[in-house]
C-alpha positions in Angstrom: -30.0 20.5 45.6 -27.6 21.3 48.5 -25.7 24.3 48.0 -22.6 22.3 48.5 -23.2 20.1 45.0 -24.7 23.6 43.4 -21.3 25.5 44.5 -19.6 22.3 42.8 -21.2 22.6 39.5 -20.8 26.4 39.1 -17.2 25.3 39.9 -16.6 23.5 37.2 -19.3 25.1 34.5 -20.6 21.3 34.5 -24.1 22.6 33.7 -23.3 24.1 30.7 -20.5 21.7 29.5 -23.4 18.9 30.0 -25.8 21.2 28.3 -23.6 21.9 25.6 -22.8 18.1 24.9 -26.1 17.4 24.4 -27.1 19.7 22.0 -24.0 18.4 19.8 -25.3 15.5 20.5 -28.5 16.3 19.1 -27.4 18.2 16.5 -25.5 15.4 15.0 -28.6 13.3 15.7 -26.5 10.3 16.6 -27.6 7.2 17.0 -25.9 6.1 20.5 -26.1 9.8 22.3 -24.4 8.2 25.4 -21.3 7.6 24.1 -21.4 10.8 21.6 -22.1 13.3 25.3 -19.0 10.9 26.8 -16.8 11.2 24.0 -17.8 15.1 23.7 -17.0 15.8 27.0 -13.7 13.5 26.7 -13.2 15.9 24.0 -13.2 18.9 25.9 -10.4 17.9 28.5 -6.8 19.2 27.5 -4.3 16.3 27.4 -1.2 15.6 29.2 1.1 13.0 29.1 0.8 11.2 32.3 2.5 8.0 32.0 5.7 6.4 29.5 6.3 2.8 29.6 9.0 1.2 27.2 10.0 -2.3 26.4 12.6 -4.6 24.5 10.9 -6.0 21.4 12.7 -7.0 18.4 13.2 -6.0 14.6 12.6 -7.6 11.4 16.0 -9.0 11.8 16.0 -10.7 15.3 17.8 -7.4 16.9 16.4 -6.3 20.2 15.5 -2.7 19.9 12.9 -0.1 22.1 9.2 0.2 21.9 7.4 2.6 24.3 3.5 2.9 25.5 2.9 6.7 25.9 0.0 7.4 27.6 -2.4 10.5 28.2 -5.8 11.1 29.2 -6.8 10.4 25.6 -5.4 7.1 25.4 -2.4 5.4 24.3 0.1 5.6 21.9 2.6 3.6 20.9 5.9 3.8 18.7 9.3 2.0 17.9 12.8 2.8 16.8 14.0 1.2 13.8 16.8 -0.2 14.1 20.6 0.2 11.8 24.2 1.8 11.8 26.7 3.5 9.8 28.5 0.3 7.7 31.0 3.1 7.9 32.7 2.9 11.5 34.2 6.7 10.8 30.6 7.5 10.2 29.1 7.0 13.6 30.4 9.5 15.4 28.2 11.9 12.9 25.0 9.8 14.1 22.3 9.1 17.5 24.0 6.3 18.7 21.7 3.5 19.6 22.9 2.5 23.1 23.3 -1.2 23.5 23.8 -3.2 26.8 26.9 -4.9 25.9 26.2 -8.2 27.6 27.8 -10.7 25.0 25.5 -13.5 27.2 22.6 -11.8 26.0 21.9 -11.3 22.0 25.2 -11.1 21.3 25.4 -8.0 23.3 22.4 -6.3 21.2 20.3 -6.2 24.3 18.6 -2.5 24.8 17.3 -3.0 28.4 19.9 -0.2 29.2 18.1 2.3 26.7 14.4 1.1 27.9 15.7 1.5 31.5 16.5 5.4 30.6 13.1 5.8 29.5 11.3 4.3 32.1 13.4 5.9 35.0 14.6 9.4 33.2 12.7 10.4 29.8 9.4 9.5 31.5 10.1 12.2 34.8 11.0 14.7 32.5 7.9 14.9 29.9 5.5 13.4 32.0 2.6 16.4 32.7 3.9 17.8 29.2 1.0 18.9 26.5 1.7 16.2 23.5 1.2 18.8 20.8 4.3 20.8 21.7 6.1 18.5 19.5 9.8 20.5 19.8 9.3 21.2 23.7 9.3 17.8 24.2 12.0 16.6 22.1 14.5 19.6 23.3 13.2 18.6 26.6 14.3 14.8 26.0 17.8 16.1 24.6 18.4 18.5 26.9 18.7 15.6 29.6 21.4 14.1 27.6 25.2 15.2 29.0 27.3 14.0 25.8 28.7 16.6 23.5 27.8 15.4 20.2 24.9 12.5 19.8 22.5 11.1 22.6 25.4 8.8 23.1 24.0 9.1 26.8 20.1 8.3 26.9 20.5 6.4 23.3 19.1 7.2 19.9 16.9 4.3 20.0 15.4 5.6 23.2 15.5 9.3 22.3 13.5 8.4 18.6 11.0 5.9 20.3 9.7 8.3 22.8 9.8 11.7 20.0 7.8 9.4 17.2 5.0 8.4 20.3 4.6 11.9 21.5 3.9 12.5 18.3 1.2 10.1 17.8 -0.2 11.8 20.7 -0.1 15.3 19.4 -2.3 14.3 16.6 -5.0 12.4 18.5 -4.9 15.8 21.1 -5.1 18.1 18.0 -8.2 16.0 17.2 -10.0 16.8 20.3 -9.2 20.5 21.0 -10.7 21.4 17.4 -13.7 19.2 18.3 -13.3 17.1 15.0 -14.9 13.9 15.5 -13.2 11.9 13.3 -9.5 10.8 13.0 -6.5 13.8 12.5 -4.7 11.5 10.7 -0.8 11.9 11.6 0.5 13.2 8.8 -1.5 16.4 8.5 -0.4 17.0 12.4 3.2 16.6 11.2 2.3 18.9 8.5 1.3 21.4 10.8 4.0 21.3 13.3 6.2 21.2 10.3 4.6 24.8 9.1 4.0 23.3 5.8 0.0 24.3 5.6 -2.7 21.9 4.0 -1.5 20.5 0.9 0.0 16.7 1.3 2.2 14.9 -1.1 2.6 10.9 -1.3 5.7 9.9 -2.3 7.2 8.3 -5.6 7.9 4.8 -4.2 11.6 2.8 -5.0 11.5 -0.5 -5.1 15.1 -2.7 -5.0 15.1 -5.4 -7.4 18.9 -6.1 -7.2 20.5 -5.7 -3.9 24.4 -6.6 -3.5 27.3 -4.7 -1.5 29.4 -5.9 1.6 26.4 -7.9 2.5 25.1 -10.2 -0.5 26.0 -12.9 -1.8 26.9 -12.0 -5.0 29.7 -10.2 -6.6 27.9 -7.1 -7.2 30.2 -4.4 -5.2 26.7 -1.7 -5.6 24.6 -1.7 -2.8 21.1 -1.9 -4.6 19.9 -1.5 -8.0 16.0 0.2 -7.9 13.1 0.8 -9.8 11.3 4.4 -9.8 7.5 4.7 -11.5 7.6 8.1 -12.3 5.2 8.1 -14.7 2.6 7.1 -12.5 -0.4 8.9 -11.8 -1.3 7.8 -8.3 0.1 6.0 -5.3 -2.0 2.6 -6.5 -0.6 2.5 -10.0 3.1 3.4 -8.7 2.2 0.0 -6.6 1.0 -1.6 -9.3 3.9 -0.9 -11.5 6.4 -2.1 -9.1 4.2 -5.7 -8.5 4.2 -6.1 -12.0 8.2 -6.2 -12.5 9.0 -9.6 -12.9 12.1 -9.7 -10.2 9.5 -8.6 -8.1 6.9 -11.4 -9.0 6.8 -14.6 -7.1 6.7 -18.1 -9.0 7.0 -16.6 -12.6 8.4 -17.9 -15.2 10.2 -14.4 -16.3 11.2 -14.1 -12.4 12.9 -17.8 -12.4 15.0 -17.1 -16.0 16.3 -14.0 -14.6 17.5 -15.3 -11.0 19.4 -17.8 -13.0 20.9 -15.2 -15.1 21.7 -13.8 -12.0 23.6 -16.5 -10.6 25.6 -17.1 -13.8 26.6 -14.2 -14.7 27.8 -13.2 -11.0 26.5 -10.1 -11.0 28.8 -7.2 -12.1 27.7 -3.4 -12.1 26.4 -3.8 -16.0 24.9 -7.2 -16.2 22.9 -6.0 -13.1 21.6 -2.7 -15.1 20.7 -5.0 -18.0 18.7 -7.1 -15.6 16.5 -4.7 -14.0 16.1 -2.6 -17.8 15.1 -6.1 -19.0 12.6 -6.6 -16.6 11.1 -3.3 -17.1 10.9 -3.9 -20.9 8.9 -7.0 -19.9 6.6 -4.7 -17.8 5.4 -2.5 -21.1 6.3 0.8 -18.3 9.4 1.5 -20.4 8.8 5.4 -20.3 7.2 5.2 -16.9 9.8 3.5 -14.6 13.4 4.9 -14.3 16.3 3.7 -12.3 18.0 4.7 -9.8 21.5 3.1 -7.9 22.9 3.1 -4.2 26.0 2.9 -5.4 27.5 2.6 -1.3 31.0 3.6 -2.6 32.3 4.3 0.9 32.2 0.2 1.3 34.7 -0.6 -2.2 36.8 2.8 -1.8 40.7 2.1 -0.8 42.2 5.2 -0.2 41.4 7.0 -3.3 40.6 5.0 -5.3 37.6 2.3 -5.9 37.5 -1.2 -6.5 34.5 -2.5 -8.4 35.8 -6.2 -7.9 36.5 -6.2 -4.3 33.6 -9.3 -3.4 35.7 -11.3 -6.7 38.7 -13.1 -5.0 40.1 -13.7 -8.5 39.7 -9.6 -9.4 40.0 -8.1 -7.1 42.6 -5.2 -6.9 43.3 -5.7 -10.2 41.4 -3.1 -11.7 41.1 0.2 -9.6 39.2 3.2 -10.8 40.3 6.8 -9.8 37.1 9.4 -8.5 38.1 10.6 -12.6 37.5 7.4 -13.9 33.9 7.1 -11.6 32.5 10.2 -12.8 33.3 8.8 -16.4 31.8 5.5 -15.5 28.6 7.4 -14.1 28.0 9.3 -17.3 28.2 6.2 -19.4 25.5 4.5 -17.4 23.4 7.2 -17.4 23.4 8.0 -20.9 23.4 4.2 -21.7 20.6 3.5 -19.3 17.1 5.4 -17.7 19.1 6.2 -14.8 17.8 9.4 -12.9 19.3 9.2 -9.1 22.4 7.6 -7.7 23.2 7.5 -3.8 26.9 7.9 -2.8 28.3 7.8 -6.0 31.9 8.3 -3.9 33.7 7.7 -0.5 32.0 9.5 2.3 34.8 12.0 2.5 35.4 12.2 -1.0 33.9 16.0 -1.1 36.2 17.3 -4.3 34.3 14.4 -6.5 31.0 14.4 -5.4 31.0 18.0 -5.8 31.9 18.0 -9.2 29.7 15.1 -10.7 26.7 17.4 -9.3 27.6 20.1 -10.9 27.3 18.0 -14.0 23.6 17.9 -13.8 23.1 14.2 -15.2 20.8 13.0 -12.4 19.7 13.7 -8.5 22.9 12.9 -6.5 21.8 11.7 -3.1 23.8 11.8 -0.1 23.7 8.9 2.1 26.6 8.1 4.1 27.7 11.5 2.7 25.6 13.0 5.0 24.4 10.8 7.9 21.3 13.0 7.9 23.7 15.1 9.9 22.9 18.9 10.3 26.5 20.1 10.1 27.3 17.4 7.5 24.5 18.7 5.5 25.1 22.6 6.1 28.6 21.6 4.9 26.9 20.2 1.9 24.4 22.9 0.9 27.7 25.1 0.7 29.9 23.4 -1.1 27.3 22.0 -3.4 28.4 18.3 -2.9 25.1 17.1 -3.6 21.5 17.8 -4.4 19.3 15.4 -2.4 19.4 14.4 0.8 18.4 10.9 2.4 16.8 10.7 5.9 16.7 8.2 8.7 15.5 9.5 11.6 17.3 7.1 13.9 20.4 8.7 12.4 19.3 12.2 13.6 17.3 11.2 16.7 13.7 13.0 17.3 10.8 14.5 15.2 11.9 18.0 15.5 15.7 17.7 14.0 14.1 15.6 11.6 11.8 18.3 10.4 14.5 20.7 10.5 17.0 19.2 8.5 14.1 18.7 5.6 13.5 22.2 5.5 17.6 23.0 5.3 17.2 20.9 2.2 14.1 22.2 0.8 15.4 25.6 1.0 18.4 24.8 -0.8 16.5 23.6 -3.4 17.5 19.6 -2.6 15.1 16.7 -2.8 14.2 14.5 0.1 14.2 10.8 0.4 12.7 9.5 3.5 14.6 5.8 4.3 13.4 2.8 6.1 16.4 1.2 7.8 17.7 -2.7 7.8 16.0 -3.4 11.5 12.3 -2.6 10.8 9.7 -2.5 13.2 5.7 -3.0 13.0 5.4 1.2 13.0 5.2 2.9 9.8 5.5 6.4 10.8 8.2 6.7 8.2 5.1 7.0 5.6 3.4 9.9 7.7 6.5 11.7 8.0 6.9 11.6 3.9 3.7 12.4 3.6 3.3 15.3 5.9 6.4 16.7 5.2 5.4 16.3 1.2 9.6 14.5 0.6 8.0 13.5 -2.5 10.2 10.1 -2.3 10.5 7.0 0.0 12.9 4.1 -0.2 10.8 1.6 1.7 12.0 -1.8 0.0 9.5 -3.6 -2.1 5.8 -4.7 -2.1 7.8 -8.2 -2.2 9.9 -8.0 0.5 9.3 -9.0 4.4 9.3 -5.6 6.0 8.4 -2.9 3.0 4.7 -3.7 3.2 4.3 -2.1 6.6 5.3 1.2 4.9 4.2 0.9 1.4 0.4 -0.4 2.5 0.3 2.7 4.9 0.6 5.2 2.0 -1.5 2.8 -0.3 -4.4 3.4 2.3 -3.9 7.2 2.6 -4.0 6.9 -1.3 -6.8 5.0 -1.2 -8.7 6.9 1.6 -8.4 10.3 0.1 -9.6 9.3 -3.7 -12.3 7.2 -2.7 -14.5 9.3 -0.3 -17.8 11.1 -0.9 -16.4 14.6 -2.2 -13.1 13.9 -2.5 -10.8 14.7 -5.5 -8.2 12.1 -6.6 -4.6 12.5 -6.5 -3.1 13.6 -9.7 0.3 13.6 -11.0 1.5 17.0 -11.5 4.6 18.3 -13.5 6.8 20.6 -11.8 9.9 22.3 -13.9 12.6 24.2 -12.0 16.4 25.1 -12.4 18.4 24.7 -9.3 21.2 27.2 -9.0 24.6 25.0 -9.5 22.1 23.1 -12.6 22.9 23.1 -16.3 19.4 21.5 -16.8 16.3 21.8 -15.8 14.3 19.0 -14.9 10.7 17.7 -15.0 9.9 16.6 -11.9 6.5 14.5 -10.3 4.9 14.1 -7.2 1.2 12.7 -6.3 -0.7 16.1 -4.3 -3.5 15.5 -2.5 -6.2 17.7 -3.5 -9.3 16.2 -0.7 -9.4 19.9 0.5 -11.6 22.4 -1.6 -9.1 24.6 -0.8 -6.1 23.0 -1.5 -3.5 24.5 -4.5 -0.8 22.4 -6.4 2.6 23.5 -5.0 4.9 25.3 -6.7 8.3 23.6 -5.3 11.4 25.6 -6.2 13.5 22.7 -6.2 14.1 20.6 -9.4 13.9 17.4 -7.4 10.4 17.3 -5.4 9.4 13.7 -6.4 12.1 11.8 -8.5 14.2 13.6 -11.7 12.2 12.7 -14.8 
């Protein structure tokens, strides 16, 4: 051997990394030690990203919106921005604004090829050499590049989220190879660990809309969306199978069919819709199992102060306004004449002094929606006053991984549950599910097993239900019942959540907050 190749080898230890590949290989006693010693070795090289590509694809609605190909020396990873904005035009200053190209000759002016060119020409010089598993580098990175004072109104949302969500994909396949695991780091537990929450991982208790009405049904229901919640299941699977046993979930049924023509009888008010969805939970034999809960959407029927129930009824409307006073009465009726356990903006975005006060009642988990615009001031705001106790997130209101993670632990410490949202523009990416999981929300509105886009999400954490209950070794989810008494609370509440307990070492959390999983 020359000494030039020998002064090569000593270089770069090949010798021994060879040698050592080998004897894994051996060890293992695989049965292709090729590609074992290639992958090994693969292993052994620390990532970078070295390359971002992004593209206009389109949503589950028609909308264009921004996919990007991230790549490293580990492979490619891949990742879209849903797609969705405030119905609230005084809320979108308080979100990422997706940046749009405007061009009325081209979707309407929905085009993003001005968002994907910001990623190929900027985002991708400023990350590209970056290590993929320093997950906050590289979205402070991203933001610091945008010049506007409030939200990525610069760069774009869209384009901000695409690139955060595919780095993050990346982290978790590099996480894989530095600890020399040779199977799958599945992406929740890296968002878990980024996240400092540890080892234990919680799958979410699963809403399903059977009702939906608001500024953008058909109907003459003024609520945005009446849901189902199986709380009393014990697992993922049966929480599934409790929602695809509704029957206004069920297609071609007879039950289904009788209740869509009450539906288009009776027009649809607040009630008749409640007495739909508890009738077709009565035909389910889940009566103690499945609760309700409302996104009530008020910002879209309020008026100045007041709120108009009838305002989709030509022949009603403004005829019968209701004060925030006469709301709040209105809300403790229908929970006390119904199983509902969680209502989303009960009142007007703005309308602070109310919302405030029907929390304090303790009657159920109020969520804040447009109330908050997963907003980190808006929700600050919030946790002070005690305006709410739960907080819905959609991370293409807030733009990147990290702020998503950090707004979830503002809640959490304030004792607030956490609903993770899919969005109206839904792409093939279900990271949504991996970010409940691994950031144990304990809820997820993702739709319905029924509808065209809620599969995506919903099959992702039936497989990571599935996966961790079924395996050689493995324990099986269990349903666990956690009690706590938040501060401003007159109650205290049962609450569930579905822990995964795969890991011999794993503990059932003790969650301070009376909402982790759904109010029961």
């Amino acid at each position: 051997m020359s000494s030039s190749v020998q002064e090569y080898l000593e270089k770069h230890m090949l010798s021994r990394k060879i040698e050592d590949a080998v004897n894994a290989a051996v060890r293992a006693k695989t049965p292709d030690p090729v590609l074992f010693i290639s992958n090994h070795l693969k292993k052994g090289v620390p990532s970078v990203i070295t390359k971002v590509k992004a593209r206009q694809i389109l949503d589950s609605r028609g909308i264009p919106t921004v996919e990007v190909d991230l790549f490293t020396n580990k492979g490619l990873f891949r990742a879209s921005s849903p797609s969705a904005s405030s119905s609230s035009p005084s809320g979108l200053v308080y979100e990422a604004g997706e940046l749009r190209d405007g061009d009325k000759a081209a979707y309407l002016g929905n085009g993003v090829t001005r968002a994907v060119r910001n990623i190929n020409e900027k985002l991708s010089q400023a990350i590209v050499g970056m290590d993929p598993t320093l997950q906050n580098q590289i979205d402070q990175a991203i933001i610091d590049l945008d010049k506007t004072q409030h939200k990525k109104g610069e760069l774009g949302g869209n384009a901000i989220l695409a690139v955060s969500i595919a780095a993050c994909k990346a982290g978790a396949a590099e996480k894989e190879a530095r600890t020399f695991i040779l199977f799958h780091v599945p992406l929740y537990k890296h968002i878990a660990d980024i996240s400092g929450r540890g080892s234990s991982h919680v799958l979410p208790v699963p809403s399903f809309t059977l009702i939906s009405g608001g500024k953008h049904a058909g109907n003459n229901l003024a609520i945005r969306d009446i849901m189902i919640l199986p709380v009393g299941a014990k697992r993922f699977e049966e929480a599934m199978q409790m929602g695809s046993e509704t029957p206004l979930l069920q297609r071609n049924t007879v039950h289904r069919d009788v209740m869509l023509v009450k539906m288009a009888v009776l027009l649809l008010t607040f009630i008749e819709g409640l007495d739909l969805v508890k009738e077709a939970i009565d035909r389910t034999g889940y009566n103690d199992k499945i609760k309700i809960a409302v996104d009530v959407a008020a910002t879209d029927f309020c008026i100045g102060t007041k709120y108009d129930l009838d305002y989709k009824s030509p022949n009603k409307s403004g005829q019968n306004f209701k004060s925030g006073e006469d709301m709040v009465e209105m809300y403790k009726e229908l929970c006390r004449d119904y199983p509902i356990v969680s209502i989303e903006d009960p009142f007007d975005m703005e309308d602070w002094e109310q919302v405030k006060y029907f929390s304090e009642l303790g009657i159920c988990q109020v969520v804040g929606d447009g109330l908050l615009m997963s907003n980190s001031k808006r929700i600050e705001r919030a946790i002070h006053e005690h305006a709410c106790n739960a907080l819905l997130l959609k991370v293409n209101q807030i733009g990147t991984v990290t702020e998503a993670i950090e707004v979830v632990k503002m809640a959490k410490d304030a004792q607030w549950g956490v609903i993770i949202s899919q969005r109206s523009g839904e792409t093939d990416d279900s990271f949504i599910a991996d970010l409940s999981v691994g950031l144990a929300t304990g809820q997820i509105k993702a739709g319905a097993p029924c509808r065209r886009r809620a599969p995506l999400v919903l099959l992702s954490l039936l497989k990571k239900d599935q996966d961790t209950s079924g395996s050689a070794g493995m324990k099986s989810l269990k349903a666990i019942a956690l009690l706590g008494v938040g501060v401003s609370w007159l109650l205290s509440f049962t609450t569930i959540a579905y822990v995964d307990e795969s890991e011999p070492d794993l503990e059932c959390p003790s969650y301070p907050w009376p909402h982790q999983g759904i109010l029961r």
